[in-house]
N, C-alpha and C positions, 0 to 999 in steps of 0.2 A: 519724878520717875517716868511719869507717863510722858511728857515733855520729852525727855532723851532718848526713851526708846521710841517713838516717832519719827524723832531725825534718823538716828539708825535703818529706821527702814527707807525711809527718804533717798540716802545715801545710796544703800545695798540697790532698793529700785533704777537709780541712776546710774550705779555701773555698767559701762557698755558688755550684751554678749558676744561671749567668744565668735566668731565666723565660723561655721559649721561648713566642711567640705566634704565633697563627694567621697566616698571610702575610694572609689574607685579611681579615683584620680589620682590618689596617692596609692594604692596599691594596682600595679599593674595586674597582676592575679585576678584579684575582682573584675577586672572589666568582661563584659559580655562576653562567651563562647561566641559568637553566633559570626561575627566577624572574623577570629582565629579560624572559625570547622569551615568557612564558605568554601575555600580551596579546596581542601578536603571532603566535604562531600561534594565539591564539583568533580571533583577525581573518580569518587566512588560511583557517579551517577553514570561519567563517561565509562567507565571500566564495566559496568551492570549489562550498556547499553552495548557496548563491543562483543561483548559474553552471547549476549541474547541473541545479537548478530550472525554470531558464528552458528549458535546452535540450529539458529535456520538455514543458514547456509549448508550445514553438515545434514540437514533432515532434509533440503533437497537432494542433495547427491544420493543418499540412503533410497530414500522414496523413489528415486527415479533408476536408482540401479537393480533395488529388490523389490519393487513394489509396497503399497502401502500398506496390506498384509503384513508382508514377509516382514518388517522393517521393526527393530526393535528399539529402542532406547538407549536400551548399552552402547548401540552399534553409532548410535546418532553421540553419543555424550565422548565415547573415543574419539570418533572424528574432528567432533571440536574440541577434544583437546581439555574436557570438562570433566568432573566428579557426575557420577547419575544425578544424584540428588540436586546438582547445580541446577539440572535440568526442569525439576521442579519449584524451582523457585520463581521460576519465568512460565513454564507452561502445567495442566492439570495433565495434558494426555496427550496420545499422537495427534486426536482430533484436531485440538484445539490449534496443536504446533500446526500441521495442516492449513487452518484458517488462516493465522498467521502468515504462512509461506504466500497463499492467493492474496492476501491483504497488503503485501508489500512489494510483491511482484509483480499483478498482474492488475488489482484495483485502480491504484492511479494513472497505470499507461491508459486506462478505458477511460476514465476521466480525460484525459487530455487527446482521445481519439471522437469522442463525443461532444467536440467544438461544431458551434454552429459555423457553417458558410461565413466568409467575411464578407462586407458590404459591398456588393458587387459583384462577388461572384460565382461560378455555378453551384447547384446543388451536385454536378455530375465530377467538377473538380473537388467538393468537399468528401465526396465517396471514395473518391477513387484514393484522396490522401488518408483516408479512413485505411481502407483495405491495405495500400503501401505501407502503410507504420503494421497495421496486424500482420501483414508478412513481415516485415524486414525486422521486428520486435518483438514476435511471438514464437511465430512458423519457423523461424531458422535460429532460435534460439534455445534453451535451455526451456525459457517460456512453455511453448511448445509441450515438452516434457510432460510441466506439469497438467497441461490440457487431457494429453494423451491417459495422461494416469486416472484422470476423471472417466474418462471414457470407457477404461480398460474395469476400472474397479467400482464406478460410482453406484451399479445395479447392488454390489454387494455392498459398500456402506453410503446408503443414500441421505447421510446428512452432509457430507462431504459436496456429496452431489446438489443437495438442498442450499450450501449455503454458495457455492459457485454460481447457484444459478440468482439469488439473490446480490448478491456481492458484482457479477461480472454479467453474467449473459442477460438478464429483466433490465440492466441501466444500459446494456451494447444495443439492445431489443429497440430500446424505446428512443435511444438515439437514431437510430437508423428509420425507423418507423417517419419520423419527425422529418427527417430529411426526406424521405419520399411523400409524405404530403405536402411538405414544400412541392420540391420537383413539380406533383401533379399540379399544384396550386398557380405557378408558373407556363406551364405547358411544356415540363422540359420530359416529365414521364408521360404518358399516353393510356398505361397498364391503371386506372386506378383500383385495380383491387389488386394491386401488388403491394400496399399498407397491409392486407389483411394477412401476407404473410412477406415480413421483414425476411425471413429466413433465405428465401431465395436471393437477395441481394449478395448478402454475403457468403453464399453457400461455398464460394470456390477457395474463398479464405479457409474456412473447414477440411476442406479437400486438400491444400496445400499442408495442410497440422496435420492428416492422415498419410498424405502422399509421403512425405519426408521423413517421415521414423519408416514407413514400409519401400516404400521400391526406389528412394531417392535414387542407391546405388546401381539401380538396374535403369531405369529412366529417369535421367535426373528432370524435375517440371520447372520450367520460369513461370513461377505464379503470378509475379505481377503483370506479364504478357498475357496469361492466359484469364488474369480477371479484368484485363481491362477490353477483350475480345468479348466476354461475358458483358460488360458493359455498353458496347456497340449495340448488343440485341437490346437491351433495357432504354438505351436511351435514346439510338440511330447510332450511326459511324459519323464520325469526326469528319467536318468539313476543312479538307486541307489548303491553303490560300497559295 
């Protein structure tokens, strides 16, 4: 007995096992979500980010037509075209949409206005392209607006004020700063305590973002004429060949 039941087991141990396959390979059902939803939520990600889009888009026009006061929410979520609550799902408060608006609009144009001089040449042609793009990209734009509205309202909510000036005017500061210690460094400035206040470089740039919401229609100003006249005093006048 103990003989045969031995071989019995012998045998059953011998039998080959079944091949065990993926469930998922034979049920299509089973296989991973993650491949099916990619589309989809690449859909929902694009659609979130058009939404968002717009609601800045609609919180500039708001902002710039009623001011940042007057300016409500309802008034921005109609314009885009959005439920209120849409509006919260993207931003906590005006403030914040606020920061947003300078954060997309006006952060990275300073970024790419804050390029050093190329190799070779002036500190007085890298200003002057400086100043050119803040007019032609600020001052005569919508841009502008939003500057104006800092100006107009920043005394009464001075975090708005606080983070412009972290965010755009301390990185425009200290680009510019940099380029007039060059200049001096070179001998192309004369003024060296014109570092100590950047403000003056630029000041016609300002002037132009003022000029243009107030008396463009009464005297219209060619700003880049008149900041690169500003720049003849700073640097010398242009040697014509």
């Amino acid at each position: 007995m103990t003989r045969q039941r031995n071989t019995t087991i012998r045998k059953r141990a011998a039998k080959p096992r079944p091949t065990i396959r993926p469930a998922a390979a034979k049920d299509p059902k089973l296989v991973s979500p993650l491949a099916e939803d990619a589309g989809p939520a690449s859909n929902r990600a694009g659609k979130s980010a058009e939404r968002r889009a717009a609601i800045v888009e609609a919180a500039m026009e708001e902002f710039v037509a009623r001011g940042f006061a007057a300016t409500r929410l309802d008034d921005i979520a109609k314009r885009a075209g959005v439920a209120k609550g849409t509006i919260y799902l993207h931003f906590k408060d005006k403030e914040s949409m606020f920061e947003e608006l300078i954060r997309t609009a006006i952060v990275p144009l300073i970024g790419r206005m804050a390029a050093p001089p190329p190799l070779g040449g002036s500190v007085r042609d890298a200003v002057e392209r400086f100043a050119e793009t803040f007019i032609r990209e600020v001052a005569s734009t919508r841009r502008g607006d939003i500057i104006r509205l800092i100006v107009a309202e920043g005394p009464r909510f001075p975090a708005i004020a606080d983070f412009y000036f972290r965010e755009v005017v301390s990185k425009g500061m200290a680009a510019i700063t940099a380029l007039i210690q060059l200049g001096v460094a070179r001998g192309e400035i004369r003024q060296n305590e014109l570092a100590r206040f950047p403000q003056l470089l630029v000041a016609p740039a300002i002037v132009a973002v003022i000029w243009q919401s107030l008396f463009a229609r009464h005297a219209p100003l060619d700003a880049i004429a008149m900041f690169k006249v500003h720049l003849d005093l700073i640097f010398g006048e242009r040697r014509t060949t």
